[in-house]
Every structure is written in C-alpha cells, then in structure tokens.
C-alpha positions as a printed Julia matrix, in Angstrom:
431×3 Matrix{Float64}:
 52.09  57.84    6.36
 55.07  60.41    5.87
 54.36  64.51    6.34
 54.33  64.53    2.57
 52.07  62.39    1.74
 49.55  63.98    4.19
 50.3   67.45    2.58
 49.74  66.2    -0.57
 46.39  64.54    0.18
 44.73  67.65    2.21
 45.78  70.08   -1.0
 43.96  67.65   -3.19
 40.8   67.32   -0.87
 41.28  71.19   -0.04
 41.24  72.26   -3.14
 38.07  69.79   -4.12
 36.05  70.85   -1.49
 35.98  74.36   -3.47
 34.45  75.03   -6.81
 37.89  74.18   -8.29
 37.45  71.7   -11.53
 38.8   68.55  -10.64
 41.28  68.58  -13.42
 42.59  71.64  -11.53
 42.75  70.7    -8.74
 45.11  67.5    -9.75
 47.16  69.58  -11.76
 47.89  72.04   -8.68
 48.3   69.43   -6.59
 50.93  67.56   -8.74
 52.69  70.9    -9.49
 53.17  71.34   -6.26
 53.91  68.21   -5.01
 57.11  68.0    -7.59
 58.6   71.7    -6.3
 58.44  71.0    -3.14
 59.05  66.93   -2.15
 61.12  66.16   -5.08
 64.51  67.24   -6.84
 62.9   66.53  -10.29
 62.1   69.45  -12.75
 58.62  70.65  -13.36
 59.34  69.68  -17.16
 58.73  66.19  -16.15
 55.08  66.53  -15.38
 54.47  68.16  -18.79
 56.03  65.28  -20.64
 53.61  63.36  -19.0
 50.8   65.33  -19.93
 51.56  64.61  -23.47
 52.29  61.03  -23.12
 48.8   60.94  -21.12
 47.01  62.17  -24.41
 48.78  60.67  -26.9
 47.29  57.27  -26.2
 45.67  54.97  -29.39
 43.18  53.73  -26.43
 41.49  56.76  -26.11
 40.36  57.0   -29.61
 37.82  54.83  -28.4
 36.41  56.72  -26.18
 36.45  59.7   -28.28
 34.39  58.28  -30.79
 31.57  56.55  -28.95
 31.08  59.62  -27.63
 30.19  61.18  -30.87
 28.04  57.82  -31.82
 25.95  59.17  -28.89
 25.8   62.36  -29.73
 24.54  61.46  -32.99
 21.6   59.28  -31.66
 20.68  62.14  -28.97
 20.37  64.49  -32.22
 18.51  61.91  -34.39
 15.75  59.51  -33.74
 17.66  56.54  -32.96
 16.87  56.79  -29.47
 13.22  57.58  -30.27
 13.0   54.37  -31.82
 14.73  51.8   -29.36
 12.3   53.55  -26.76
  9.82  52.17  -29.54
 10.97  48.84  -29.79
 11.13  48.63  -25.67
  7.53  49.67  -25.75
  6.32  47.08  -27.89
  8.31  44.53  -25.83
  7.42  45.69  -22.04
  4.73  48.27  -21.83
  1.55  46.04  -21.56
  2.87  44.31  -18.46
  1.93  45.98  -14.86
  4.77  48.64  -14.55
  5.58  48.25  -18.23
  6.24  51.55  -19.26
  8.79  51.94  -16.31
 10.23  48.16  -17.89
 10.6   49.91  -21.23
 12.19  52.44  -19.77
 15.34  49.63  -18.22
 15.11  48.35  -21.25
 16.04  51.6   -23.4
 18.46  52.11  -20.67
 20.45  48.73  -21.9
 19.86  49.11  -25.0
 21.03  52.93  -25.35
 24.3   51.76  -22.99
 24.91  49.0   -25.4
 26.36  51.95  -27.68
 27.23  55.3   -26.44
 29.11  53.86  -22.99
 28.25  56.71  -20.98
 26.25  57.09  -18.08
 25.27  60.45  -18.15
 24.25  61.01  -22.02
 21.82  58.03  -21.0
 20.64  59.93  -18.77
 20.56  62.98  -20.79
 19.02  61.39  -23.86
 16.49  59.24  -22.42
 15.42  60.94  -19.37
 14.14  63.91  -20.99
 11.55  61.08  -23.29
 10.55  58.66  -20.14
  9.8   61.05  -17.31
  7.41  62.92  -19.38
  6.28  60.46  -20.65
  5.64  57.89  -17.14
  4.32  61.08  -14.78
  1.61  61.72  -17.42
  1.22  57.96  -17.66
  0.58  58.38  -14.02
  3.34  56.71  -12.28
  4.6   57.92   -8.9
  7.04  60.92   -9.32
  9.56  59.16   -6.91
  9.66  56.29   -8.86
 10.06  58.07  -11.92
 12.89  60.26  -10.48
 14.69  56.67   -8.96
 13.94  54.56  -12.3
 15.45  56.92  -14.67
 18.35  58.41  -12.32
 19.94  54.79  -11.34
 19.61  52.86  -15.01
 21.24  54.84  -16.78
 24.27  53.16  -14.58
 23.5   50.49  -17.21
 25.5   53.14  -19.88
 28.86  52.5   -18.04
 28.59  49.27  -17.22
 26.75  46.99  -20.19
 29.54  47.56  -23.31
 30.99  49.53  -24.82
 31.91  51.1   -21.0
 34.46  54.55  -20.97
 35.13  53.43  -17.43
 36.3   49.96  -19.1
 37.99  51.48  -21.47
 39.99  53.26  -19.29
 41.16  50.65  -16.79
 41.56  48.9   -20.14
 44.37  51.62  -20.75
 46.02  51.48  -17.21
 46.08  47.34  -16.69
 46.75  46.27  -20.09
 44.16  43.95  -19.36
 42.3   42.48  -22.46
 39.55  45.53  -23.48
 37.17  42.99  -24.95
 37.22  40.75  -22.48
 36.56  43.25  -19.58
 33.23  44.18  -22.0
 32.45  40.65  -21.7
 32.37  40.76  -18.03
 30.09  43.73  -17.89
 26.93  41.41  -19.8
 25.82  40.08  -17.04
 25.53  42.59  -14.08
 24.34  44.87  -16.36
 21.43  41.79  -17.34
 21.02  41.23  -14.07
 20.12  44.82  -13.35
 17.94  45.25  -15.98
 15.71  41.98  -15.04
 15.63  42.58  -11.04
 14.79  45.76  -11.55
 12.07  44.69  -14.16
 11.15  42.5   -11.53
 10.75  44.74   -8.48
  8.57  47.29  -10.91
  5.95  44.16  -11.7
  5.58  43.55   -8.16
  5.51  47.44   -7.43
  2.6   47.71   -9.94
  1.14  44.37   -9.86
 -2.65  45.69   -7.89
 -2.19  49.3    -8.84
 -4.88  49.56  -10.8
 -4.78  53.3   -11.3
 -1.63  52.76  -13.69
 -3.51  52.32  -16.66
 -1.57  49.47  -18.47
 -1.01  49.45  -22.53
 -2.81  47.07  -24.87
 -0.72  43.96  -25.98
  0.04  45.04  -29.43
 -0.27  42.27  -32.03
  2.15  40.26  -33.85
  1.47  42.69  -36.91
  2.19  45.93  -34.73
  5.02  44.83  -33.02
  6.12  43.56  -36.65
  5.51  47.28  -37.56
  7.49  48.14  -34.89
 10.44  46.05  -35.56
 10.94  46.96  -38.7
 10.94  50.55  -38.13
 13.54  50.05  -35.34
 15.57  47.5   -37.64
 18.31  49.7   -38.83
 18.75  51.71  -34.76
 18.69  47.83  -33.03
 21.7   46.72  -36.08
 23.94  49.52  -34.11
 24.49  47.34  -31.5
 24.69  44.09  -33.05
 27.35  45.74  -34.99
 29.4   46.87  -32.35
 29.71  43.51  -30.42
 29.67  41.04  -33.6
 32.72  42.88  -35.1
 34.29  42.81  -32.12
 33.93  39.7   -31.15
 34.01  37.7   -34.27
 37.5   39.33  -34.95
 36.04  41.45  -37.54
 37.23  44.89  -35.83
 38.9   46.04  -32.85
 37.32  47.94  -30.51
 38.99  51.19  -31.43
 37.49  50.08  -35.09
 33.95  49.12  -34.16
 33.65  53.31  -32.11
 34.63  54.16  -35.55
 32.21  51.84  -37.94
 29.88  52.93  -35.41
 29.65  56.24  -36.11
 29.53  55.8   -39.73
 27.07  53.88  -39.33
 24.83  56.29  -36.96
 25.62  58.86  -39.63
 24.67  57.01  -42.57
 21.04  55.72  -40.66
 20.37  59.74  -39.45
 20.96  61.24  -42.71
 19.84  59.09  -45.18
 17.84  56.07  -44.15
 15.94  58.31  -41.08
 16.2   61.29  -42.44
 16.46  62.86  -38.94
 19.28  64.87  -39.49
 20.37  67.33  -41.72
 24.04  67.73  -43.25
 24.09  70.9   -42.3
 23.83  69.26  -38.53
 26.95  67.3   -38.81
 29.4   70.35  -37.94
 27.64  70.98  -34.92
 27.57  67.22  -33.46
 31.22  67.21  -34.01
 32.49  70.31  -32.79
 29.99  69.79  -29.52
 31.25  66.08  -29.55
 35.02  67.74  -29.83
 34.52  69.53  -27.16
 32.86  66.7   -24.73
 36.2   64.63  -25.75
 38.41  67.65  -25.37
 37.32  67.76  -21.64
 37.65  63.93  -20.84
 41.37  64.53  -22.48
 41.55  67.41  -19.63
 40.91  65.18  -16.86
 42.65  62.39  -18.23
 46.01  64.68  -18.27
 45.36  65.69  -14.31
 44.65  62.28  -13.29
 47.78  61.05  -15.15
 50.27  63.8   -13.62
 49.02  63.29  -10.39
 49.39  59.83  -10.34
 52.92  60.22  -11.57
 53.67  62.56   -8.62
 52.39  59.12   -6.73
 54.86  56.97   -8.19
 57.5   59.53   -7.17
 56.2   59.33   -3.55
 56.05  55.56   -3.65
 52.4   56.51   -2.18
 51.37  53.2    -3.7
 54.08  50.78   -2.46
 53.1   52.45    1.26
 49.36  52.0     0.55
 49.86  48.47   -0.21
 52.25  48.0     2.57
 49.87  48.95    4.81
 47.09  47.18    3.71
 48.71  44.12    3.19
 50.01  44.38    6.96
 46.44  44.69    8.45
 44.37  42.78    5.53
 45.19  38.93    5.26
 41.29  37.93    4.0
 40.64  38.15    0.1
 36.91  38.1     1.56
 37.65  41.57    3.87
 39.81  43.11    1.07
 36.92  43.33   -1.35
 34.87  44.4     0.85
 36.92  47.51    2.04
 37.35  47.76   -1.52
 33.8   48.39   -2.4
 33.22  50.63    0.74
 35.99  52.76   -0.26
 35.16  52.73   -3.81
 31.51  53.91   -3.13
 32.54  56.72   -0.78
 35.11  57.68   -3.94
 32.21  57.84   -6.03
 30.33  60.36   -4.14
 32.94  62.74   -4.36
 34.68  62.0    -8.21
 33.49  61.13  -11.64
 34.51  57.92  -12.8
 37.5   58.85  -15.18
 39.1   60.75  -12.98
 38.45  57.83  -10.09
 40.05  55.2   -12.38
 42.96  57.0   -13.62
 44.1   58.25   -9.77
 42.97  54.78   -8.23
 43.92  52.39  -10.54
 47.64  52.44  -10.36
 47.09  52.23   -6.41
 44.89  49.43   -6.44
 46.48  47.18   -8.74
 49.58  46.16   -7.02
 47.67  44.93   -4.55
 45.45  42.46   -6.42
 47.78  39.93   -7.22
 48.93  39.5    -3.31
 44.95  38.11   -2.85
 44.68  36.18   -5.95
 42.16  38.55   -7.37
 41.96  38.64  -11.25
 42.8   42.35  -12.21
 39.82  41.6   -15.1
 37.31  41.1   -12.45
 38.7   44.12  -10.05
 38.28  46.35  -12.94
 34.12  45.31  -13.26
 34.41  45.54   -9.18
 35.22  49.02   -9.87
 33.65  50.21  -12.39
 30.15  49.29  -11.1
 31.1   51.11   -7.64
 31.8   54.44   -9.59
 28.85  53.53  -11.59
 26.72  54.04   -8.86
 28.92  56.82   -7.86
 26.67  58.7   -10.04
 23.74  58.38   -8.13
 25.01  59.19   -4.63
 25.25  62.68   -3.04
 26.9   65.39   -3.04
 28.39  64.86   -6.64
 26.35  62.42   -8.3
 25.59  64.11  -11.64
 22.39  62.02  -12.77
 21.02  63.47   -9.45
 21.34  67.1   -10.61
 20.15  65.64  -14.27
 17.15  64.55  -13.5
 15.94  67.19  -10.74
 16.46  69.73  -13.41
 14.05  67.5   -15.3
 11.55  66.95  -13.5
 12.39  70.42  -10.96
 13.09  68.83   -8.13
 15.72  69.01   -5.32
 18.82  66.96   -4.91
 17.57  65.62   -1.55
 13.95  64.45   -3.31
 15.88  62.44   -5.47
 18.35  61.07   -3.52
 15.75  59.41   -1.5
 13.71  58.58   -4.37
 16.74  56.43   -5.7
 17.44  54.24   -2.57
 15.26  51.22   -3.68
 17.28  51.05   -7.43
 20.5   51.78   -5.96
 19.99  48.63   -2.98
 19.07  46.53   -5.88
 22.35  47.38   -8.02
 24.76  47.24   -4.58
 23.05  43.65   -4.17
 24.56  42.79   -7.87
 27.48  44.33   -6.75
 28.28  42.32   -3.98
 27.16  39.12   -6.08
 29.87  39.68   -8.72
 32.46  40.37   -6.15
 32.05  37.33   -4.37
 31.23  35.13   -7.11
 34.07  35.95   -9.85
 33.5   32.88  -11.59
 30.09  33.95  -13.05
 31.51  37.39  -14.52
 34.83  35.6   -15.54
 33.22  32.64  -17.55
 32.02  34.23  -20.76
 35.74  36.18  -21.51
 37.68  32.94  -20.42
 35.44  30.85  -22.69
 36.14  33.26  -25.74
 39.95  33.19  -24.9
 40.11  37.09  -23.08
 41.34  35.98  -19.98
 45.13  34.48  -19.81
C-alpha cells in the first residue's frame, strides 16, 4: 500500500473516531485527498456531488421512507401488530412470535431497519415486560428483528447496491425472501423452545375463527400495503420506483379516510419530517460518492483487488474474509454509507471467484444488517436502551442469542447461493 493511500485511510478513521458526522468526515477526507495526491481541481468533486444526487434510483428510497413515516403516525402498524397477535400469541412465547412477525411484516414496506425499530419497539416492549417476559429477551427480540426491515423487501441497502451494480433491483428483493423467512421462523422457533415449561408466561387464549375473522378484516386494508408493493412489482404492473410511490398514496388514502387515524392537517408535518430524513440519506450519499471517486483516482481498488487476489485463490476463504470484514464494517458505519464506499471496492473482485454480484449484494447487505446490532455504533442498541432505560452493554449481551441465529443464516446463504438465487432466476432477474 502506497504513503497515500495510508494517509488517506488514517484521516478517514481519524476523523471517525471523533464526533465528526460521517458525511463529514468523507467529504474532508476526499477534499483533501484531491489537493494534495492529485493534479485534478477541487471542482471535480463537486460535479460529483451533483451527479451523486441526481440519481432516478433514489426516488425510491425517498419515498418508502415517507410510506413509513406515514404508518408510524397512523395505526397501520397498530393493526399488523393485531393481525400477528391473532396469528402467534396463544403459542408458548407467542407474544415475542408476534412480535417477529410484525417485524416482517412492517419490513415488507418501509425498508428500514431502524424506523422498525422505532415504530414497533416502542408497542412490543411495553407490551411483553408487562406480559412478563424476561427483560433481556425483550431487549434482544426487538433490537435484532428489526434487521428483518433491511433485509425482507423493499430493502434501502438493496436499493442502493441496486444503484452502484446495475444489478436487476427486483431481483436482488427476490433474494432477500428467504433469509429474511428463515429468520423470522428460527427465531420463532428458538422462542417456543425458550418458553415451552415457563409456566409463569401466562399464554393468550386461542381466539376463534370469528375473532380472528374480526381481526382480519380490521387489518384488511394495512396487510393490502404489502401485497401491493410486491404484486405490482412483480407482475410488471409498476416499477419499483412506481410501487414507493403507489405506496404512499395508498398509506395516505387508508390513514385519512378509511382509518381515520390521521388528520389532513398531519400531512405537512410527515412530509417535511420525511424531507428531512431523505435530505440526510442524500447527505451521506454525496460523501460516500466523492470519496469513492477520490478512490478511483488512487486506483485504491485495482490495489485492493491486486492484493487480494495475490493471497486469496479459494472462493470458499474469500467469502469468508468477506463476511468478517463486512461485520467489523458494520460496527463502525451505517449501512448506506458502508455500501456506497465498499461497493465499488468489492465488486471488481467478484467476478475473478465466480461469485454472482446479485448474491454478493444479499451477502452484504445482511452483514451491515446486523451491523446495527453490534457495538459501538449499532443504532437499534441505543434505540431500544432508551426504551426500555437501559445501558448499551445490557443490551449488547442481551442480543447475542438473536444475532448467532441471524450470522447462522448468514453463513447458509453465502455458501449455498443456489437457494437465494433460485426464485429471481426463475422469474427471469438474473442474466
């Protein structure tokens, strides 16, 4: 590794290890990079900090984030907690079940880990420590599956790689269906056996066909959300930049006039607070793409893959150093910023082991998925200790049984790419 390339690298970590923003810190570190290692004028970096935002992709992203907003505000979320209830909650560890459950179900439309956590950790853990279920399960439950917001579709992390691969977008969400099933039922499983002869969790009634009926119906028009999202996008109905947009209509129309949860006078506010969520992904977005253009003017990718191609000949080893690095990455960066900077490093490589870039970009976005639940940065930690006032080191122990259970999936999907690969290659998303 040259003297510039090492330079580069410590100002980035230097500047991380403050109380910099991480969008700061890329821009400084790009900035300076292209003064002082390159003839090229500074005027480059801000054309690429337009170019960065002014990408049709990203519409996407900006507008499931406002279809979650507008179920955090209403009572959609209320109601697919509901519906998960009905399903779940009699069983021995139910409640915790219908917990998962709401987990999948929220992820299946607002693609973000942390306003699952946000939205539906402030109903469950309430509502499972006065249930009486151990606060460390709690705390673990409702910190790791919210994962299940980046990785079951619509994923920003997806969307994103999506953006930097010019991979297929909806065939990368069809590769996220089943880790994120597989989390939800191993984790349903290890909470049965967890509660199976504690008898002091008093267990719900089975409701009857009539309730659940009840129940159903009530959550109709908040369980259509979904089914919208995925039929129109994968009947050909809609693209995906479409379906965040029907989406929201949608959530509007059900919350104002079919709920009745939400009042006109509401709408200006979820915007402008969904504005300003978006603005700050743009932010980061426009760091991570600078900075990885100040790569590309280093060649710091050709000399990364160089390397590692010199001293890596096993597919098998590859992913694995892939995943270790990826998980220590997570500790320390949020997953846009992660993909954007990594991305363009990783790629190149892929090819020289045969690995479809499709199934590197679930590889990845699971690791940074559970990013969020790993110290020091992992922001569903500080979520849900605010919660439920508790420390970051309570619940980073309380998660270690949910997070071995999702790093098992994880190594399952990276050794066994024909599983994940199957469902877009049979719907024509993978060439």
């Amino acid at each position: 590794m040259e003297l510039s390339h090492m330079i580069i690298l410590l100002i980035l970590l230097g500047t991380m290890a403050t109380y910099i923003p991480v969008f700061m810190c890329l821009f400084f570190t790009s900035v300076l990079g292209v003064i002082f290692f390159t003839d090229l004028p500074i005027l480059l970096l801000i054309q690429s900090l337009f170019r960065s935002m002014d990408k049709f992709a990203l519409v996407v992203v900006l507008f499931f984030i406002l279809c979650g907003n507008i179920m955090t505000a209403g009572s959609i979320v209320e109601k697919l907690i509901k519906v998960a209830n009905a399903l779940v909650s009699w069983l021995p560890g139910g409640l915790g079940m219908a917990g998962i459950l709401a987990c999948g179900l929220f992820g299946a439309i607002s693609g973000s880990t942390v306003a699952t956590v946000v939205a539906l950790g402030g109903f469950m853990i309430p509502a499972l420590l006065d249930n009486g279920y151990p606060e460390r399960y709690t705390l673990g439950l409702m910190t790791t599956s919210p994962n299940l917001g980046v990785i079951i579709p619509p994923s920003i992390g997806m969307i994103l790689y999506s953006m930097i691969s010019n991979v297929s977008l909806e065939g990368l969400f069809l590769t996220g269906f089943l880790p994120g099933l597989l989390i939800m039922s191993s984790t349903c499983i290890y909470t049965y056996f967890f509660f199976r002869k504690k008898t002091e969790i008093v267990r719900m009634p089975i409701p009857s066909t009539i309730e659940v009926l009840i129940i159903l119906k009530e959550g109709f028009w908040s369980l259509m959300l979904p089914i919208i999202i995925f039929g129109g996008i994968f009947s050909g109905a809609f693209t995906a930049n479409e379906a965040a947009v029907v989406a929201c209509v949608y959530a509007f129309i059900v919350e104002l006039f079919i709920h009745r949860s939400m009042k006109l006078r509401d709408v200006k506010r979820i915007t402008v607070n969904s504005a300003v969520t978006s603005a700050t992904l743009l932010i980061i977005v426009a760091g991570a793409t600078c900075f990885g253009r100040l790569l590309t003017l280093e060649n710091i990718p050709g000399a990364i893959t160089q390397t590692v191609l010199s001293t890596i000949h096993s597919p098998i080893i590859f992913l694995l150093a892939m995943n270790i690095l990826l998980l220590v990455v997570g500790m320390f960066m949020d997953i846009i910023s992660a993909t954007m900077i990594l991305g363009p490093v990783f790629l190149p490589m892929l090819d020289a082991f045969n690995i479809s870039w499709m199934h590197f970009g679930l590889i990845m976005t699971v690791n940074l998925a559970i990013g969020y639940c790993t110290p020091p940065m992992g922001v569903s930690l500080y979520i849900t200790g605010a919660i439920a006032n508790r420390d970051i080191i309570y619940v980073s122990r309380a998660v270690l049984p949910f997070l071995a259970i999702q790093t098992a999936i994880l190594l399952f999907i990276t050794y066994f790419p024909d599983m994940v690969l199957w469902l877009p290659s049979a719907m024509g998303f993978l060439e």
